[in-house]
MOPAC internal coordinates of N, CA, C and O (Angstrom, degrees):
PM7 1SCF
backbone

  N    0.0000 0     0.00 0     0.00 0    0    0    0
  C    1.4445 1     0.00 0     0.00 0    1    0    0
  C    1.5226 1   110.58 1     0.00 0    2    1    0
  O    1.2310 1   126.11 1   127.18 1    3    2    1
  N    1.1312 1   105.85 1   -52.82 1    3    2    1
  C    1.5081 1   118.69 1   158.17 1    5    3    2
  C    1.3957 1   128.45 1   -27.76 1    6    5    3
  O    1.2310 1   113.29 1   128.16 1    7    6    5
  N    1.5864 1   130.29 1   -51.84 1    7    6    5
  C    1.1043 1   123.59 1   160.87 1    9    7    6
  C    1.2806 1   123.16 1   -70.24 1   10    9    7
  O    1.2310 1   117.31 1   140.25 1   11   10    9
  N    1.7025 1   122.72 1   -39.75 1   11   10    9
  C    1.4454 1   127.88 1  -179.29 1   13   11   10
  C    1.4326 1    88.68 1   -37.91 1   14   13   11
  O    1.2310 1   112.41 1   115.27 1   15   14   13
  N    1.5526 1   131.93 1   -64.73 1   15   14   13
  C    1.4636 1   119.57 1  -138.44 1   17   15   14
  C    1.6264 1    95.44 1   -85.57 1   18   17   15
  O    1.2310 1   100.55 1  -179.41 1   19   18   17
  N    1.1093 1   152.89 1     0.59 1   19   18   17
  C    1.2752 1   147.48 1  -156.13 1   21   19   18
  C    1.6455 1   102.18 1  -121.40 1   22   21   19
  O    1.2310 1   136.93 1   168.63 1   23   22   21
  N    1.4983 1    84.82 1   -11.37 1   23   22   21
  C    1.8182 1    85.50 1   171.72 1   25   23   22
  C    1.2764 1    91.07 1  -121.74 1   26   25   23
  O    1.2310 1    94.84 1   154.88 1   27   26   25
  N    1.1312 1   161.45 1   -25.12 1   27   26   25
  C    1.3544 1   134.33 1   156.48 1   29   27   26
  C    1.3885 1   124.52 1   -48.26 1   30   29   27
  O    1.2310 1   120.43 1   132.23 1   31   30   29
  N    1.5130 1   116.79 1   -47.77 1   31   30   29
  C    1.3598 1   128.57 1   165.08 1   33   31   30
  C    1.4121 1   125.26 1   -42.63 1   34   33   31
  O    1.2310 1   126.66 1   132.87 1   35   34   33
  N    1.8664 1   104.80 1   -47.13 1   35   34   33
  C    1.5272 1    97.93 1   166.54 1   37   35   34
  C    1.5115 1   126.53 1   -67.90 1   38   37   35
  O    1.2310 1   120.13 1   133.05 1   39   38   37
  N    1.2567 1   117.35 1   -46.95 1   39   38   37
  C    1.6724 1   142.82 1   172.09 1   41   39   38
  C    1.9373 1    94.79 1   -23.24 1   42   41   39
  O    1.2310 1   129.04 1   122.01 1   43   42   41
  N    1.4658 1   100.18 1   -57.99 1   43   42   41
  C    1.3336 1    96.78 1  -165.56 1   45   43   42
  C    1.3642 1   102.21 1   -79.23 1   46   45   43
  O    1.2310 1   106.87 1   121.62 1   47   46   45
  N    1.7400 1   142.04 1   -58.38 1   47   46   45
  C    1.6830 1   113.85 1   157.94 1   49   47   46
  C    1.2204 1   117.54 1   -18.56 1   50   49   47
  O    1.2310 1   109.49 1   100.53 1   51   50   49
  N    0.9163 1   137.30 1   -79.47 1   51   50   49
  C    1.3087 1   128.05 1  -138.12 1   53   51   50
  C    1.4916 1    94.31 1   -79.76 1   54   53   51
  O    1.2310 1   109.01 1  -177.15 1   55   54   53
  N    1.0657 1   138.19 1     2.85 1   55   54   53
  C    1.7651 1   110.37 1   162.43 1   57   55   54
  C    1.8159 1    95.02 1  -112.78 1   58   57   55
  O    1.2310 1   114.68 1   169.60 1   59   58   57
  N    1.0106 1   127.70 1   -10.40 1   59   58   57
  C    1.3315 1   126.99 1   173.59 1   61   59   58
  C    2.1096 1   103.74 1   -54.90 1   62   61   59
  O    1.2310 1   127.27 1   151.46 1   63   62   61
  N    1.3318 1   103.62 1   -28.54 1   63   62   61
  C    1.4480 1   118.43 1  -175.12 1   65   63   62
  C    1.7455 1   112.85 1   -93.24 1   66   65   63
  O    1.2310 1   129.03 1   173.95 1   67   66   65
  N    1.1900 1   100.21 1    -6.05 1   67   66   65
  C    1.6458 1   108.58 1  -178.04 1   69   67   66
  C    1.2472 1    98.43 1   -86.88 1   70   69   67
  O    1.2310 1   125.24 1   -29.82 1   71   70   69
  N    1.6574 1   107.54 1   150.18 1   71   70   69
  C    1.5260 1   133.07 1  -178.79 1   73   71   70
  C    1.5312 1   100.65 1   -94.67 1   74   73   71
  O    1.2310 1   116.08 1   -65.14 1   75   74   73
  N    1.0947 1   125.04 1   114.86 1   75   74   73
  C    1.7395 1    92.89 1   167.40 1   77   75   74
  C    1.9909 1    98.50 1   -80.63 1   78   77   75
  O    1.2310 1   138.96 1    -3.55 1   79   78   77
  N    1.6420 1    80.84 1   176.45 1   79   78   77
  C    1.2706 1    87.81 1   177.38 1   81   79   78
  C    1.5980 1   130.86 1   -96.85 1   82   81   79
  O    1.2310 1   114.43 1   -13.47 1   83   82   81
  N    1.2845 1   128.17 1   166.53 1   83   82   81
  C    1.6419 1   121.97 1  -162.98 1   85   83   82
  C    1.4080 1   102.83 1  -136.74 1   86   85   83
  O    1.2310 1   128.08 1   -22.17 1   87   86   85
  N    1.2323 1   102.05 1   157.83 1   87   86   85
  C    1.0211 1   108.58 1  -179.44 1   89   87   86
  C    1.7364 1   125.31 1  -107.95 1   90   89   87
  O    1.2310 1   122.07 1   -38.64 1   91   90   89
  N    1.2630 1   113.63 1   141.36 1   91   90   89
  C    1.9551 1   110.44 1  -161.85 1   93   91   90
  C    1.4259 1    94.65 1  -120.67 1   94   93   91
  O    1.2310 1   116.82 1  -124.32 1   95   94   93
  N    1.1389 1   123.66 1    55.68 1   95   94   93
  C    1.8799 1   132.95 1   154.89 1   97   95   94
  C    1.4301 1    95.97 1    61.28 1   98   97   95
  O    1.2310 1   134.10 1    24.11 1   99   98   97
  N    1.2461 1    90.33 1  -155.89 1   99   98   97
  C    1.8062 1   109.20 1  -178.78 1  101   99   98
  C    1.1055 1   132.57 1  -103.77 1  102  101   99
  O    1.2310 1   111.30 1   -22.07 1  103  102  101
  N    1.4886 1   133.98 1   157.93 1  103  102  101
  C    1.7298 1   141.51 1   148.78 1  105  103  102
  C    0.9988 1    96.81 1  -112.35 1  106  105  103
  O    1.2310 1   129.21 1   -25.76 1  107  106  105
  N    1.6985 1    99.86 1   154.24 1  107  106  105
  C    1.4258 1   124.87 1   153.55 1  109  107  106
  C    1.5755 1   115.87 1   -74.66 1  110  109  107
  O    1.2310 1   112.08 1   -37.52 1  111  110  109
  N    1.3502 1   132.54 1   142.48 1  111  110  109
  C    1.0656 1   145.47 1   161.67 1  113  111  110
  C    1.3269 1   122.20 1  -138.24 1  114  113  111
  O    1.2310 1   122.97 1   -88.68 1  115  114  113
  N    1.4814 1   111.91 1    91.32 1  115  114  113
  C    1.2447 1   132.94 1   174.73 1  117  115  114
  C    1.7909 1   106.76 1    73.02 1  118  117  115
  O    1.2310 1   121.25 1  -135.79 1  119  118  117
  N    1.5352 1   115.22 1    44.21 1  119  118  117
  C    1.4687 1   112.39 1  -148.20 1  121  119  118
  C    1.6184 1   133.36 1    83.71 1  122  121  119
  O    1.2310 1   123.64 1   141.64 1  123  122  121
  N    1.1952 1   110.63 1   -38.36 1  123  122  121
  C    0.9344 1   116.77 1  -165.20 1  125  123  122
  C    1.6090 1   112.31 1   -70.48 1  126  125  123
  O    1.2310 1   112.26 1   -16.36 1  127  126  125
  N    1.3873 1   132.20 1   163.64 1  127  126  125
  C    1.6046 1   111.36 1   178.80 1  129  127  126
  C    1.7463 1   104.11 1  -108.42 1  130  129  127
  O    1.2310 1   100.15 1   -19.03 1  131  130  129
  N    1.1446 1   153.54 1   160.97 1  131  130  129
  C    1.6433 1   147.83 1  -139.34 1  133  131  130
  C    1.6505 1    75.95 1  -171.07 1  134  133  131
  O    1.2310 1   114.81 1   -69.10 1  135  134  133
  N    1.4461 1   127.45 1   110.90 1  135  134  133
  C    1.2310 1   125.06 1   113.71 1  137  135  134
  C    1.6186 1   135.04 1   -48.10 1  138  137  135
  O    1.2310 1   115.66 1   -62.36 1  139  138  137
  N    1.4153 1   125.84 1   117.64 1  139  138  137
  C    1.1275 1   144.56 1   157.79 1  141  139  138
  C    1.8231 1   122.25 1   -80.28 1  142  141  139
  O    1.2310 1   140.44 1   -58.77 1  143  142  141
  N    1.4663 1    77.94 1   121.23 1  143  142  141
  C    1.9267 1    88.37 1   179.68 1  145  143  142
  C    1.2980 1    95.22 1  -130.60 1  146  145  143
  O    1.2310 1   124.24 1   -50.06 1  147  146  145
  N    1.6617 1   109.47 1   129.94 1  147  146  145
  C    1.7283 1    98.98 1   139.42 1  149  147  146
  C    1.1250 1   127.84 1   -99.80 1  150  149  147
  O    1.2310 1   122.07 1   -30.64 1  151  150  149
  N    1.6249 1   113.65 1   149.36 1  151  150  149
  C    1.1088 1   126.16 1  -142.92 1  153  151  150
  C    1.7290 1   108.42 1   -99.49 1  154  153  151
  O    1.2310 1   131.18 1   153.42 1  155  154  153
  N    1.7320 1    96.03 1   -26.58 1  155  154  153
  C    1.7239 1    93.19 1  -170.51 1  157  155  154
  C    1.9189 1    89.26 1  -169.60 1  158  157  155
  O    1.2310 1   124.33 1   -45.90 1  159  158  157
  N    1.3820 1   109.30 1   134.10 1  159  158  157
  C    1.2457 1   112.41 1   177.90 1  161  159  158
  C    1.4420 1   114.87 1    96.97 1  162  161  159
  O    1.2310 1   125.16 1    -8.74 1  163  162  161
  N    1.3972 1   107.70 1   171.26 1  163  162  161
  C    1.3521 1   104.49 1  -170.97 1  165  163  162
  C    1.7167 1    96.74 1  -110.90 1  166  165  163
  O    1.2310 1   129.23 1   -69.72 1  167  166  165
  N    1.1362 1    99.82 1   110.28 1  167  166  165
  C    1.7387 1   117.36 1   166.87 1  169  167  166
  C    1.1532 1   101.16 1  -124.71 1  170  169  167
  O    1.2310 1   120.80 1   -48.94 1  171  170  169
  N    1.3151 1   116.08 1   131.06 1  171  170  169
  C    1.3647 1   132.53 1   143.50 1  173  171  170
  C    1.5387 1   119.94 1   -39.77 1  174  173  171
  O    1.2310 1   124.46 1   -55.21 1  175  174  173
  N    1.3642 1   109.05 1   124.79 1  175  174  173
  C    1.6873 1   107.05 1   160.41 1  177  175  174
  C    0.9719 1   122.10 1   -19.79 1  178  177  175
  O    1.2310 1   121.15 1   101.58 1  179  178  177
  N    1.6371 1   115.40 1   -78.42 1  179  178  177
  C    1.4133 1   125.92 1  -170.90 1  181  179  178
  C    1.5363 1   105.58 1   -33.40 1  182  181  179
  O    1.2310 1   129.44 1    95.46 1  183  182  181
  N    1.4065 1    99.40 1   -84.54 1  183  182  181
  C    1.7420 1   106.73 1   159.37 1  185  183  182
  C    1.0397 1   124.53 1    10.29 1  186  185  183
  O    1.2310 1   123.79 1    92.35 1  187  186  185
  N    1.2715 1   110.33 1   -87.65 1  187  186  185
  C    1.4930 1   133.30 1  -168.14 1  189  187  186
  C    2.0297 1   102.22 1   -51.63 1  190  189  187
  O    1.2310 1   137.39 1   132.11 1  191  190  189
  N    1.1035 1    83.91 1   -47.89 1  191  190  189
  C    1.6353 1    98.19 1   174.65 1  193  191  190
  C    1.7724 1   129.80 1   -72.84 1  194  193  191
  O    1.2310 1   134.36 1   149.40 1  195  194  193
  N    0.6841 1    89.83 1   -30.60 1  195  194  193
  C    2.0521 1   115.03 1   165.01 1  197  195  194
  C    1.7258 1    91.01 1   -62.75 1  198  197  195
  O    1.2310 1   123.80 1   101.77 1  199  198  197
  N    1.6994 1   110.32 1   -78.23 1  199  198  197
  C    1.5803 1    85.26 1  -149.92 1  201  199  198
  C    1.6849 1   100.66 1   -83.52 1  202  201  199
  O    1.2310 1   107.61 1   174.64 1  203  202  201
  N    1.2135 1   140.72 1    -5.36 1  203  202  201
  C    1.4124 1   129.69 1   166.69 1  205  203  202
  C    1.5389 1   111.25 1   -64.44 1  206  205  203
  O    1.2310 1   117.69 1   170.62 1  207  206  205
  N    1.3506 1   122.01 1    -9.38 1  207  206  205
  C    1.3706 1   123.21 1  -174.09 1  209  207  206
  C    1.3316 1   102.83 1   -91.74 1  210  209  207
  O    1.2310 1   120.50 1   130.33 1  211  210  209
  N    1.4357 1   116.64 1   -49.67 1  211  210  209
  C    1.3229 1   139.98 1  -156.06 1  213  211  210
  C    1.9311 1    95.62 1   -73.46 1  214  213  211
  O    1.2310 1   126.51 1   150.39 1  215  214  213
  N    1.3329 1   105.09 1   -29.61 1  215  214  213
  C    1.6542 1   124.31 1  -170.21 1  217  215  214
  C    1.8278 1   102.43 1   -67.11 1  218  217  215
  O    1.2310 1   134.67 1   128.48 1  219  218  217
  N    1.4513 1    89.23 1   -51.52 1  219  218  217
  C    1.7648 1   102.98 1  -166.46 1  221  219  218
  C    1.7036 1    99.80 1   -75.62 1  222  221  219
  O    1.2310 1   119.10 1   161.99 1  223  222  221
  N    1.4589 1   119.33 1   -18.01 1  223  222  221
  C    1.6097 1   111.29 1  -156.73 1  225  223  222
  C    1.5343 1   104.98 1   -97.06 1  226  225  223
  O    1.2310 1   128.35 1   166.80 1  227  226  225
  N    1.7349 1   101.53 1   -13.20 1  227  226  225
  C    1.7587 1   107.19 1  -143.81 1  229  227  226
  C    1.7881 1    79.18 1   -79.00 1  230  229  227
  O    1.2310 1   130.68 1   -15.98 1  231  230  229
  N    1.9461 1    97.00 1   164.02 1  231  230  229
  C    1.3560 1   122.79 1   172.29 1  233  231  230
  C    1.0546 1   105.12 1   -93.41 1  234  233  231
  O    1.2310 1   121.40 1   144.40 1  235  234  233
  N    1.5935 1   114.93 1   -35.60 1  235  234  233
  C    1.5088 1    94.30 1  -159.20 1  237  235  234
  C    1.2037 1   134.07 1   -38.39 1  238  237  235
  O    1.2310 1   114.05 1    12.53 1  239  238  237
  N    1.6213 1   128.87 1  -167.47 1  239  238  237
  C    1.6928 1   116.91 1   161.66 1  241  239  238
  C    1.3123 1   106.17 1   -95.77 1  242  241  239
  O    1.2310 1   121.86 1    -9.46 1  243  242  241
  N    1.4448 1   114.04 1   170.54 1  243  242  241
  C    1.5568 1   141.50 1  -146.58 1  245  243  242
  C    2.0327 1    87.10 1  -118.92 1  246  245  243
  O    1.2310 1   132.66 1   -53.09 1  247  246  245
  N    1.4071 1    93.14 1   126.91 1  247  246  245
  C    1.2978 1    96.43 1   156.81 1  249  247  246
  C    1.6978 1   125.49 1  -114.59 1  250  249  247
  O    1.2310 1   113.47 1    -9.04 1  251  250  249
  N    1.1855 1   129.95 1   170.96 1  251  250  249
  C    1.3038 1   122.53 1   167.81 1  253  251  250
  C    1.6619 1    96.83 1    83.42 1  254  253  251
  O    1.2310 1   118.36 1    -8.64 1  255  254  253
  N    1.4338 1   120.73 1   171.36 1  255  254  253
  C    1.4095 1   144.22 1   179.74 1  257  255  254
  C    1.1521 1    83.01 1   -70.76 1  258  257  255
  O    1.2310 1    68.05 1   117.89 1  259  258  257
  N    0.9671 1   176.68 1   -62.11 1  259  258  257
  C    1.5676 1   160.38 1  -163.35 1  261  259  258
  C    1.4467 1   114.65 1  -125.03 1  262  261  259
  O    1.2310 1   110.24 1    23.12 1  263  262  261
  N    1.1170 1   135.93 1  -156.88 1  263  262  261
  C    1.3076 1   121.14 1  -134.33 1  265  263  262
  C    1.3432 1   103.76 1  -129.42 1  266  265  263
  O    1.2310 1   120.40 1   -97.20 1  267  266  265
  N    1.2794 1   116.84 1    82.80 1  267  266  265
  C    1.9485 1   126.61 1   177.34 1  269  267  266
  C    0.9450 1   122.77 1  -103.84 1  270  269  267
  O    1.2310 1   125.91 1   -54.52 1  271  270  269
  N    1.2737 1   106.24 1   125.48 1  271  270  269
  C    1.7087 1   117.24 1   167.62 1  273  271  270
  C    1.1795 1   116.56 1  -161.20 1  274  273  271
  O    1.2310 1   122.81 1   -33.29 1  275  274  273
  N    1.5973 1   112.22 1   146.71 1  275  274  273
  C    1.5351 1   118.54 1  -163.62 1  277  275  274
  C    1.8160 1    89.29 1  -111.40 1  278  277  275
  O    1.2310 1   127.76 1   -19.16 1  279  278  277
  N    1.4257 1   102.67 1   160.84 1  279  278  277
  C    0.9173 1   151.41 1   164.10 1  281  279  278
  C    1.5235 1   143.08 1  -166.80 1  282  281  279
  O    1.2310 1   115.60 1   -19.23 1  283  282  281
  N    1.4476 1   125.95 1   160.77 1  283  282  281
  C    1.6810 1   124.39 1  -177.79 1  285  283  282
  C    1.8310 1    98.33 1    60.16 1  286  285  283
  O    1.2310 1   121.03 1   162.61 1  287  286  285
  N    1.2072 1   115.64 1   -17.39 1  287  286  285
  C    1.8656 1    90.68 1  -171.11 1  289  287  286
  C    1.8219 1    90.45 1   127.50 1  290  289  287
  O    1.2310 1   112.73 1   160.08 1  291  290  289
  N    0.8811 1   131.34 1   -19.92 1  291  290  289
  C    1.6388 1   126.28 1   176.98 1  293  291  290
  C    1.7258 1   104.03 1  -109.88 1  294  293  291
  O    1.2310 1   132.74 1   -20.89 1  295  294  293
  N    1.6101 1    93.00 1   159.11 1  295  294  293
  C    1.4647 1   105.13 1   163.95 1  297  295  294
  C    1.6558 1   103.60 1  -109.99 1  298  297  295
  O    1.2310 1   127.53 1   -32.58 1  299  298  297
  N    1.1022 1   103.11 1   147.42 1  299  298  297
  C    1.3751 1   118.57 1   172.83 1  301  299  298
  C    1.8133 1   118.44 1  -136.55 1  302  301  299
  O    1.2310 1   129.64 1   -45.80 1  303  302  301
  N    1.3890 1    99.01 1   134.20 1  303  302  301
  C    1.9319 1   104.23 1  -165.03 1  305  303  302
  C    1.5952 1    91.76 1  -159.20 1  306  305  303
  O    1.2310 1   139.74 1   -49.43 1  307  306  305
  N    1.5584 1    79.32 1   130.57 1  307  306  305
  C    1.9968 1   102.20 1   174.83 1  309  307  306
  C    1.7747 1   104.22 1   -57.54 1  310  309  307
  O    1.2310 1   124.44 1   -16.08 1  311  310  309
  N    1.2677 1   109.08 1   163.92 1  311  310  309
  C    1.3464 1   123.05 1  -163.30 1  313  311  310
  C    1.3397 1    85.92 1  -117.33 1  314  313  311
  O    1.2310 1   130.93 1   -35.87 1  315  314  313
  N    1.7371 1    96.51 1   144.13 1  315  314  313
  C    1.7878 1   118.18 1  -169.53 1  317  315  314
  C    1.6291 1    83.75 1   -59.57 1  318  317  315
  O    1.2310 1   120.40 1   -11.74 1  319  318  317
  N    1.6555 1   116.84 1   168.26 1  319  318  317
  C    1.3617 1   114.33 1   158.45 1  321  319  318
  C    1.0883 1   137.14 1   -70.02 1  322  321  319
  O    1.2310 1   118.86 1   156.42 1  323  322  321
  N    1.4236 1   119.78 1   -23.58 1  323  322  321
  C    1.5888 1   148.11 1   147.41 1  325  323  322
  C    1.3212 1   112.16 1   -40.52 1  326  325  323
  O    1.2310 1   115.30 1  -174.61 1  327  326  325
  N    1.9511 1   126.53 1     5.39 1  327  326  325
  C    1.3484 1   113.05 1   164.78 1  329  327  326
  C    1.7180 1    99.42 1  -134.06 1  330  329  327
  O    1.2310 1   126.38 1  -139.75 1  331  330  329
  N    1.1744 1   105.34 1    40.25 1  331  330  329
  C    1.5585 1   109.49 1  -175.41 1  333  331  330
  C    1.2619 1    98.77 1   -94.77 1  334  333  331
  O    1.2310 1   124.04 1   -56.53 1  335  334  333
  N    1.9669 1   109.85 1   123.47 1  335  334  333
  C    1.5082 1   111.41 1    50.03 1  337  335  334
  C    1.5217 1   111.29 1   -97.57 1  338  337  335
  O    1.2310 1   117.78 1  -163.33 1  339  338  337
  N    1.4975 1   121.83 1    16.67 1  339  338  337
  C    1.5613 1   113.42 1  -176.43 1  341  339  338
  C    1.3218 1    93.98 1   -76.85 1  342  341  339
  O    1.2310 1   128.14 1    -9.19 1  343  342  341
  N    1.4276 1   101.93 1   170.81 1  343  342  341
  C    1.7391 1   126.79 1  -160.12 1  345  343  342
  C    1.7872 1    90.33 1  -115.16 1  346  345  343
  O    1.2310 1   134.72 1   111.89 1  347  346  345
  N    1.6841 1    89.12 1   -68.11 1  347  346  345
  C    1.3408 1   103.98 1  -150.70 1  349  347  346
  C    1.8790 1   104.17 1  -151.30 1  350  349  347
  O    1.2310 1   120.03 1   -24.63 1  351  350  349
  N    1.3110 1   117.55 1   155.37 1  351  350  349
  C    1.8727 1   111.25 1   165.99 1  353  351  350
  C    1.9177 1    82.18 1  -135.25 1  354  353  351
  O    1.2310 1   142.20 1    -9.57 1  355  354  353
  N    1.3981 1    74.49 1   170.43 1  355  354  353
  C    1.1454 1    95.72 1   161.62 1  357  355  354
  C    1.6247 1   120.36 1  -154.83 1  358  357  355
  O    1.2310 1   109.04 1   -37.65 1  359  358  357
  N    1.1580 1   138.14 1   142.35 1  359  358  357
  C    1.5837 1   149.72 1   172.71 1  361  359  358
  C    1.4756 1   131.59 1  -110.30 1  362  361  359
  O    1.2310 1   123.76 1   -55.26 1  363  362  361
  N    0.8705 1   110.40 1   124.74 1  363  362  361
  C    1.3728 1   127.23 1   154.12 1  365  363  362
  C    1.6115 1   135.74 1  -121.77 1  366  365  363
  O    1.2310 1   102.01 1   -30.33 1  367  366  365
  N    1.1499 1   150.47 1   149.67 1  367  366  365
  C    0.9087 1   156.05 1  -136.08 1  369  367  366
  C    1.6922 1    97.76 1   -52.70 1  370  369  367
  O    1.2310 1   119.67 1   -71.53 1  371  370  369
  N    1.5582 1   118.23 1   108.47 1  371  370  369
  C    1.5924 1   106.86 1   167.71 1  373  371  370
  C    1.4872 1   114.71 1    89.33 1  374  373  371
  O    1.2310 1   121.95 1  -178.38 1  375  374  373
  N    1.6492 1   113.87 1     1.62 1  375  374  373
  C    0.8398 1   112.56 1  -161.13 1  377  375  374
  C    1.7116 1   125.61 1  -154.24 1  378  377  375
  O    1.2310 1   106.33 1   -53.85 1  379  378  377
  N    0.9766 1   143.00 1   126.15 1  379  378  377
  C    1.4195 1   139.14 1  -178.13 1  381  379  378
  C    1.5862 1   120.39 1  -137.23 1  382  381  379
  O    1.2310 1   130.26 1   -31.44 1  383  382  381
  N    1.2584 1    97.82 1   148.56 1  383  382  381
  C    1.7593 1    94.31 1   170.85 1  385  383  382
  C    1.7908 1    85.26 1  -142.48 1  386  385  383
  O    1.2310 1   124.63 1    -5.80 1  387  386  385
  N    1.8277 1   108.72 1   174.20 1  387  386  385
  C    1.2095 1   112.73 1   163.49 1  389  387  386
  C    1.5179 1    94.39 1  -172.02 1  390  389  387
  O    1.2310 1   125.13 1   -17.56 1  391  390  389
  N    1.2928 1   107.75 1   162.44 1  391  390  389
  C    1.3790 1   131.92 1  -167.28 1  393  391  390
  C    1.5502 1   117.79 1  -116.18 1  394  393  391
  O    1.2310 1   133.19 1   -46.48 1  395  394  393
  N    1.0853 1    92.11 1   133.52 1  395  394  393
  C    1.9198 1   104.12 1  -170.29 1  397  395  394
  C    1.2741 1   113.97 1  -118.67 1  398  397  395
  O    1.2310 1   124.15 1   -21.43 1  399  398  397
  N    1.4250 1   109.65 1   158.57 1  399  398  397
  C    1.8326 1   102.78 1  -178.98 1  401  399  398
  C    1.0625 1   113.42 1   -94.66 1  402  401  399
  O    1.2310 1   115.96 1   -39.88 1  403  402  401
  N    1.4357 1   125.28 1   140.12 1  403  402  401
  C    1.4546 1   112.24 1  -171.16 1  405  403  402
  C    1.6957 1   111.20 1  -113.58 1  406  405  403
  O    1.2310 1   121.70 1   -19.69 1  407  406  405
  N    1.6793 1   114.35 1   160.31 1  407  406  405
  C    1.5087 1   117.25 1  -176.62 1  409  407  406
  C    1.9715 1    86.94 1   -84.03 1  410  409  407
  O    1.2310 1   133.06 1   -51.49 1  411  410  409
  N    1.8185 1    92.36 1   128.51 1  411  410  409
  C    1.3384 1    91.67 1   160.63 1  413  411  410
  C    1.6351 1   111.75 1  -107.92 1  414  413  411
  O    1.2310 1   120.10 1   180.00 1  415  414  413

């Protein structure tokens, strides 16, 4: 009985401490419209929106089976198609956002 309640008790901390996540509107990408969410951490909109823009615009080359590359302090990599409507996340320490396609 003893453990049931000491793990119920924790179960409920530990999401009492969770952020959910929000959402920071849209970019354009190439026309297209990209909902922005962060996913975990405290990023600023803007933020969040800077490097998903900066993600979709960059030339550089793509490493890995899909498409990675860091910049500003985050990594950012396209999402298998098997998790669509995501585009793309990206992470940095404590922290994530990612971008989805949206029905216009």
């Amino acid at each position: 009985m003893l453990v049931i309640t000491l793990a119920v008790g924790h179960a409920g901390a530990s999401t009492a401490h969770a952020v959910a996540e929000r959402s920071c509107g849209r970019i354009r990408d190439d026309g297209a419209r990209v909902g922005i969410v962060v996913k975990r951490g405290k990023v600023p909109c803007s933020t969040a929106r800077k490097i998903l823009r900066t993600y979709f615009r960059s030339h550089a080359p793509c490493s890995g089976s899909s498409c990675l590359r860091k910049h500003a302090g985050w990594t950012c990599q396209t999402a298998p198609a098997s998790e669509l409507p995501r585009l793309a996340s990206c992470v940095s320490p404590g922290k994530r956002i990612a971008a989805y396609s949206t029905a216009d």
